[in-house]
C-alpha positions in Angstrom: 0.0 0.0 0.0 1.1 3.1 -1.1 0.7 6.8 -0.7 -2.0 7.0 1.9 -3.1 8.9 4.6 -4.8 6.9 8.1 -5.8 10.1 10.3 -7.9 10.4 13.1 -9.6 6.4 13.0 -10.5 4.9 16.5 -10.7 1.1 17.4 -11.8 0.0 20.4 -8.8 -3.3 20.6 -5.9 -3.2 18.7 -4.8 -1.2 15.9 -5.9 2.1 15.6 -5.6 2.5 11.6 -4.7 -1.3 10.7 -4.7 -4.4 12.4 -2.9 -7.7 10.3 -3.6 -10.8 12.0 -2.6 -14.2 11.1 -2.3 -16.8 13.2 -2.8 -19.6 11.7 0.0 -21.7 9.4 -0.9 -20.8 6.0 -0.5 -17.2 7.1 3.6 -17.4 7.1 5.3 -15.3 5.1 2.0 -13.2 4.6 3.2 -9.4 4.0 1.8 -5.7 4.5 4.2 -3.1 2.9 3.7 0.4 3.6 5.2 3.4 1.4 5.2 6.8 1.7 2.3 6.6 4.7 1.3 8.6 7.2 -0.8 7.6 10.1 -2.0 9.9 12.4 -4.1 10.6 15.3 -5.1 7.6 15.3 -6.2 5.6 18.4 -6.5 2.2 19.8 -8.3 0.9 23.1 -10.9 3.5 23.4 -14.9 3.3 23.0 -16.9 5.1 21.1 -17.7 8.1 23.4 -13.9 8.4 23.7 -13.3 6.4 26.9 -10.4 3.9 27.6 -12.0 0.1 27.0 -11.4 -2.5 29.6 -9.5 -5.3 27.4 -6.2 -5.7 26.2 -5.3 -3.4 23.4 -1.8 -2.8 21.4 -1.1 -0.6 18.3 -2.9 3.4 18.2 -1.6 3.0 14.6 -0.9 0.0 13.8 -0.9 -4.1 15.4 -0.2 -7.7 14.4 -0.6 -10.6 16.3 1.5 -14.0 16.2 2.8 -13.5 12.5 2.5 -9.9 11.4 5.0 -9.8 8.7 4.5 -5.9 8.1 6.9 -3.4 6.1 6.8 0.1 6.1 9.0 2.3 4.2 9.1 6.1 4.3 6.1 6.7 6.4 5.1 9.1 9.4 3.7 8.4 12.7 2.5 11.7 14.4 0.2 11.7 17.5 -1.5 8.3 17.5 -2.1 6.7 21.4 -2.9 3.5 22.4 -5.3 3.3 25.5 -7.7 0.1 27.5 -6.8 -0.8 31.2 -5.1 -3.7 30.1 -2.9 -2.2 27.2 0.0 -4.3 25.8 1.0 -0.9 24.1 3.0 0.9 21.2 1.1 4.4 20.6 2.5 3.8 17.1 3.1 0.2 16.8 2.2 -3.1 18.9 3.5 -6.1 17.8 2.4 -9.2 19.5 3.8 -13.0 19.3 0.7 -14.5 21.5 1.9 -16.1 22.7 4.6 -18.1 21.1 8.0 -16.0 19.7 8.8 -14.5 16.2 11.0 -17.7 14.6 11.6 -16.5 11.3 12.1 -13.5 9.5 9.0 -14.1 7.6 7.2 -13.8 11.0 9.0 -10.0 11.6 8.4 -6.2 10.8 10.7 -3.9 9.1 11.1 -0.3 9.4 13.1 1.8 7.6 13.5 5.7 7.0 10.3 6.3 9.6 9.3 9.0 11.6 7.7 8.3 14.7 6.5 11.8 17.2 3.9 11.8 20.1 3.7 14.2 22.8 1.2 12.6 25.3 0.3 9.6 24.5 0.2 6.0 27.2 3.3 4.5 26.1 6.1 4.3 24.0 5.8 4.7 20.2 7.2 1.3 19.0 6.3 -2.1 21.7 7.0 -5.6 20.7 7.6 -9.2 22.0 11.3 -10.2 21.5 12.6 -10.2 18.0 9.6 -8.6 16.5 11.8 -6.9 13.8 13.9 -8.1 11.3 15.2 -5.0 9.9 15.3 -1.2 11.9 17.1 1.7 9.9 17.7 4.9 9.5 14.3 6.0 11.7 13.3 8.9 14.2 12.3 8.9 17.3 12.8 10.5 21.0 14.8 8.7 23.3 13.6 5.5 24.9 10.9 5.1 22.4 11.5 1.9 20.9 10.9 -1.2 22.9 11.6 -4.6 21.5 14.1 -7.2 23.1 16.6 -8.4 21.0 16.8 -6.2 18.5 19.0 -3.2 17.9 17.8 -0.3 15.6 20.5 0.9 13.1 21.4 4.4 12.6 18.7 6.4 14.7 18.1 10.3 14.4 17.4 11.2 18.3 14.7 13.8 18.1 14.1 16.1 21.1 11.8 18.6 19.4 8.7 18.9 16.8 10.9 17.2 13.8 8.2 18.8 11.6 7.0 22.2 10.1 3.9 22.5 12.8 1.2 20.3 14.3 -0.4 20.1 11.2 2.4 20.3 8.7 4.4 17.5 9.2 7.1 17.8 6.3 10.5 18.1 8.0 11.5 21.3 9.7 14.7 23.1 7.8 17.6 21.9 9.5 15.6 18.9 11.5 17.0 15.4 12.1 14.8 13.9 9.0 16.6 15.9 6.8 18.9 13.6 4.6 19.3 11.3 7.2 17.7 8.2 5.3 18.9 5.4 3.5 18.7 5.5 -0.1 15.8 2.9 -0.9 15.8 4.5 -4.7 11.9 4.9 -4.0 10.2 8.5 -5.1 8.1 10.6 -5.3 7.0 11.2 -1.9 3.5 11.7 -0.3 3.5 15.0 -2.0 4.5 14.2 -5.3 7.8 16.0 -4.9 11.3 13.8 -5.8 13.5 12.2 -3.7 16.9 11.9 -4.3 18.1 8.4 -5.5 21.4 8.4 -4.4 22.5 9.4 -0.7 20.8 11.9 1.6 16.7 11.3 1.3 14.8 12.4 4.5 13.2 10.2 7.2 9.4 9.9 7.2 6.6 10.4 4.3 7.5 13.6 3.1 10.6 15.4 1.5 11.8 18.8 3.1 11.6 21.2 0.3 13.8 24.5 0.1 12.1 27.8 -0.2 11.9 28.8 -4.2 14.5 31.9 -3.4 16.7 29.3 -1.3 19.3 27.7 -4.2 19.5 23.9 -4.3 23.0 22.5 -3.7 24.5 20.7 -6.2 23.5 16.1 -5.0 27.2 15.9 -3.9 25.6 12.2 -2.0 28.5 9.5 -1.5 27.7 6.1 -3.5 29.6 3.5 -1.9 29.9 -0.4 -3.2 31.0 -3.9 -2.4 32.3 -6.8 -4.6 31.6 -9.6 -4.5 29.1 -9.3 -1.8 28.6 -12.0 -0.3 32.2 -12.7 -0.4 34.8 -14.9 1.2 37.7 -13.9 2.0 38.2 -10.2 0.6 35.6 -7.8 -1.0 36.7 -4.2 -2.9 34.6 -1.1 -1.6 34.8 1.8 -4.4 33.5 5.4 -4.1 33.9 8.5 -5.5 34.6 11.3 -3.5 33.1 14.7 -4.7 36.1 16.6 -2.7 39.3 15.9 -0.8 39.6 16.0 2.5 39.0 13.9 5.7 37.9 10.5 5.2 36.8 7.3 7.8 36.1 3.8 6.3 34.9 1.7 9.6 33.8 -1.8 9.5 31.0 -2.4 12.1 28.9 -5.6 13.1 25.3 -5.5 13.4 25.2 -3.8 16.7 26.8 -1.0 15.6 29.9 -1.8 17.3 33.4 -1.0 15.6 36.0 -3.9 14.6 38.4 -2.7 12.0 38.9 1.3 11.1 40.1 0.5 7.0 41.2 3.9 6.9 40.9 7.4 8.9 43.0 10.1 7.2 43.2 12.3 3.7 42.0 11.5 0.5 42.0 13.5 -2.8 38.5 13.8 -5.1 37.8 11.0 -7.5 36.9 7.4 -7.2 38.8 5.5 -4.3 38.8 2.1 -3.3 39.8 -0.1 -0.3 40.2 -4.2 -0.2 38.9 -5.6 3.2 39.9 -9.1 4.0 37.5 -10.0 6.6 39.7 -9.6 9.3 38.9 -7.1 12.7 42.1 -4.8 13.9 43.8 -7.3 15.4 44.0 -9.0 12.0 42.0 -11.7 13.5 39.5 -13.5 11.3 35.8 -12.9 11.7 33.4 -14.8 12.1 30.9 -15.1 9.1 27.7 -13.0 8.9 26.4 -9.2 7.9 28.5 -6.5 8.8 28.0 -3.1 7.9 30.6 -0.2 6.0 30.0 3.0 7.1 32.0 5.9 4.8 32.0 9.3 6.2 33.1 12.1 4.0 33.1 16.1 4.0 30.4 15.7 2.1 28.2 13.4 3.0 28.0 9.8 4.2 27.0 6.2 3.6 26.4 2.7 4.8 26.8 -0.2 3.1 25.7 -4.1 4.3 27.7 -6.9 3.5 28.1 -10.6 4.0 31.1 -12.5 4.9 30.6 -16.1 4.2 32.7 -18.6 6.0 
């Protein structure tokens, strides 16, 4: 599903603006794919006349039970709130294994380049049973906000303000943590119609921060960074091309986010570059196999690549 809006819809269990069940067998593998959405002030756990119900509700925006399988891509959660007595929770998002556990990938969410923002809601925006997600990116939220054992959210913009124009304009504020803090998913237009860039630097959420007409563009100077082969075993090349010279930092990190080899932290001229990595941490101690991510920082801009060493 793409390019919709879910505003202001009330149900009185579990997801406020969509609930995706599936619990029996045949449901496995069964996906939801959200892009470019926005969901808000939407509500779960509350009656019509606006009052908390008295059974277990999850999800103001959106809940699964047992095997949700649920992607969302670009979207915005502003100002949805879960409710009930007996809330399981997520004012945003409530995932749910009921009561068995997420086995496969094909049982588990993804979210990447999201936005999630509440300011008085029950709970926290995302709450999930251990290893609800197979894949959390390049998101926004404040801190504390995502809750779900086991897993470890990649490359999060902290947000301690309104991330957006106003209450009711929720394209990213000039200068906000959305702004070209995605991953490049090569998806576009957004929930506007306007374009998103392709290469490095799109924003978090649903909507693209535009300039002011009398505000000139900067030229894309976005960092494209490679790997081959990928998988590989034992060594992999990783090109760029540098727009201009300066500091440069090539770190190899596992998927925590914690460093194991630095490739390279000093001065490089513009033009394409590239670096062999053998699969070995600082120490020059073979690694283990598995994903591992490449993060290149730049003067001008930034990127993250995932790889997979195969032993």
């Amino acid at each position: 599903m793409s390019y919709c809006r879910f505003r202001n819809n009330t149900s009185y269990a579990n997801g406020g603006a969509v609930f995706k069940g599936g619990e029996l067998a045949d449901n496995l593998g069964e996906t939801a794919v959200y892009i470019f959405c926005e969901f808000t002030g939407n509500r779960a756990g509350y009656d019509r006349e606006g009052l908390p119900t008295e059974i277990r509700s999850r999800g103001g925006a959106f809940a699964t039970r047992e095997k949700p399988r649920a992607e969302f891509y670009h979207c915005t959660f502003a100002d949805n709130v879960v409710g009930g007595t007996d809330a399981f929770g997520g004012d945003a998002i409530g995932l749910v294994s009921e009561p068995g556990t997420f086995d496969s990938d094909l049982e588990r969410c993804e979210l990447v380049n999201c936005v999630f923002w509440g300011e008085g809601g029950n709970d926290v925006q995302i709450r999930s049973d251990p290893l609800g997600f197979s894949r959390v990116e390049n998101c926004a939220w404040s801190d504390g906000q995502f809750v779900c054992e086991n897993v470890v959210p990649l490359a999060v913009a902290p947000l301690i303000a309104l991330p957006f124009t106003s209450v009711t304009d929720l394209t990213p504020l000039a200068g906000s943590p959305l702004v070209d803090a995605g991953q490049a998913l090569g998806l576009s237009p957004d929930l506007l119609g306007n374009p998103v860039p392709r290469g490095g630097g799109p924003d978090i959420g649903a909507y693209e921060y535009q300039p002011p007409a009398d505000v000139p563009v900067a030229p894309d100077r976005s960092v494209q960074l490679s790997a081959a082969p990928n998988p590989f075993n034992p060594r992999t090349v990783l090109s760029c091309e540098i727009a201009a010279g300066g500091p440069v930092r090539l770190d190899i990190l596992d998927v925590r986010g914690a460093l194991v080899r630095r490739l390279w932290a000093g001065s490089r001229e513009a033009g394409p570059q590239r670096w062999i990595w053998d699969g070995c941490d600082d120490r020059g101690q073979a690694l283990a196999g598995g994903v591992y991510l490449v993060r290149l920082t730049t003067t001008t801009g930034s990127a993250v690549r995932k790889v997979v060493l195969v032993r």
